[in-house]
C-alpha positions in Angstrom: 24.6 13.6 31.5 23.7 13.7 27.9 20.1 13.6 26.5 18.9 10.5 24.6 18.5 13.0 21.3 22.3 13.5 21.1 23.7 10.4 20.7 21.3 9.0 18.2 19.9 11.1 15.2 16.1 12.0 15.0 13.7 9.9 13.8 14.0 10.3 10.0 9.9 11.3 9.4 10.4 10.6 5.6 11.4 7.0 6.5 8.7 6.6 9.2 6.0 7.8 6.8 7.2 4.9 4.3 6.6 2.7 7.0 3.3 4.0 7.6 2.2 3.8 4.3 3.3 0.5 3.4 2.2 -0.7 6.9 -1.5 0.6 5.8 -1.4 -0.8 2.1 -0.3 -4.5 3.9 -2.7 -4.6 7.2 -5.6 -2.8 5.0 -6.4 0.2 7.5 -6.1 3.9 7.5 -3.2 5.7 8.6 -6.0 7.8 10.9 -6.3 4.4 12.2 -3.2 3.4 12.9 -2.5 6.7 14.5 -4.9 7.1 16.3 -5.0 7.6 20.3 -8.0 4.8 20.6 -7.4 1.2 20.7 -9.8 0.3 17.8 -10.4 -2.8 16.2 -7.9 -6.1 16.5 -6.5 -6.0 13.5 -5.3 -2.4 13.9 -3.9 -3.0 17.2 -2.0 -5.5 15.3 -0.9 -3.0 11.9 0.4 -1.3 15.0 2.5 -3.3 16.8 3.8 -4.0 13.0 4.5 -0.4 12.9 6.2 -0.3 16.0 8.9 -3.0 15.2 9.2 -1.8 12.2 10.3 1.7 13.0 12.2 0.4 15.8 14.0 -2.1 13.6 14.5 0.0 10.1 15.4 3.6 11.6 17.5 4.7 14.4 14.8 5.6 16.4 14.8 5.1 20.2 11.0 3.1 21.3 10.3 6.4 23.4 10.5 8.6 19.9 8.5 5.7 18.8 5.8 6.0 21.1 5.6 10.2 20.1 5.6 10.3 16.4 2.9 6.8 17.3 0.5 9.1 19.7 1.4 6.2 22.0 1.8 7.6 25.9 5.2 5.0 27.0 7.6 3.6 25.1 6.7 0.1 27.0 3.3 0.1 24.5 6.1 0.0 21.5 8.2 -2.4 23.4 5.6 -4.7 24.4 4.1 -4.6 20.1 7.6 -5.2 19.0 7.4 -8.7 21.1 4.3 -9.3 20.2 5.4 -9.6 16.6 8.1 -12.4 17.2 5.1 -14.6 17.8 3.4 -14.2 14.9 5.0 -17.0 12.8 3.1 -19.2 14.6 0.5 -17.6 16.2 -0.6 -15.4 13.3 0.6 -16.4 10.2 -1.6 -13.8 8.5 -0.2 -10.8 10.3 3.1 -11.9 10.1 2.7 -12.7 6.0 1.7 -8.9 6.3 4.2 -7.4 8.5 7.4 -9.3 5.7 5.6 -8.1 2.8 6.0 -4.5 4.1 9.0 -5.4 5.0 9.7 -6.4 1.5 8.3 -3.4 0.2 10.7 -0.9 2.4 13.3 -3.1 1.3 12.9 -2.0 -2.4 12.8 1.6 -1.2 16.3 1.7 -0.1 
């Protein structure tokens, strides 16, 4: 049986530190915030769940390296953010205005 790290590459921490920073610049909170191990105020729960689909969508990453290089305990915490965030069109048009202009931004960086 072959470990989870051998078919996919590691997390690329360069690209995950891009999404960190533009996730901060975009949802207006700390990257101590965002990283951190306590849940904290609404809208960083929500820079996190954009961080979470984020590095799941733009790097190879598995959710349970997710959930490690996030302080985050399970990958079900990244699973359940990255869901979240398909709601937000309608639900929370202001996070979700947030979450495509990081996107935006990581798109330049390619």
């Amino acid at each position: 049986m072959t470990d989870d790290t051998t078919i996919r590459p590691p997390l690329d921490r360069y690209r995950f530190d891009l999404i960190v920073a533009r996730v901060c610049e975009h949802f207006k909170v700390s990257r101590a915030q965002l990283l951190s191990a306590t849940r904290g105020a609404l809208h960083v729960g929500c820079a996190r769940h954009a961080l979470y689909a984020l590095s799941y969508e733009l790097t190879s990453a598995t959710s349970r390296e997710v959930a490690i290089v996030c302080n985050r305990f399970d990958h079900s915490t990244v699973l359940y953010g990255v869901e979240q965030t398909r709601t937000w069109k309608a639900k929370k048009p202001a996070y979700y205005k947030a979450m495509q202009a990081a996107r935006a931004a990581l798109a330049e960086v390619q």
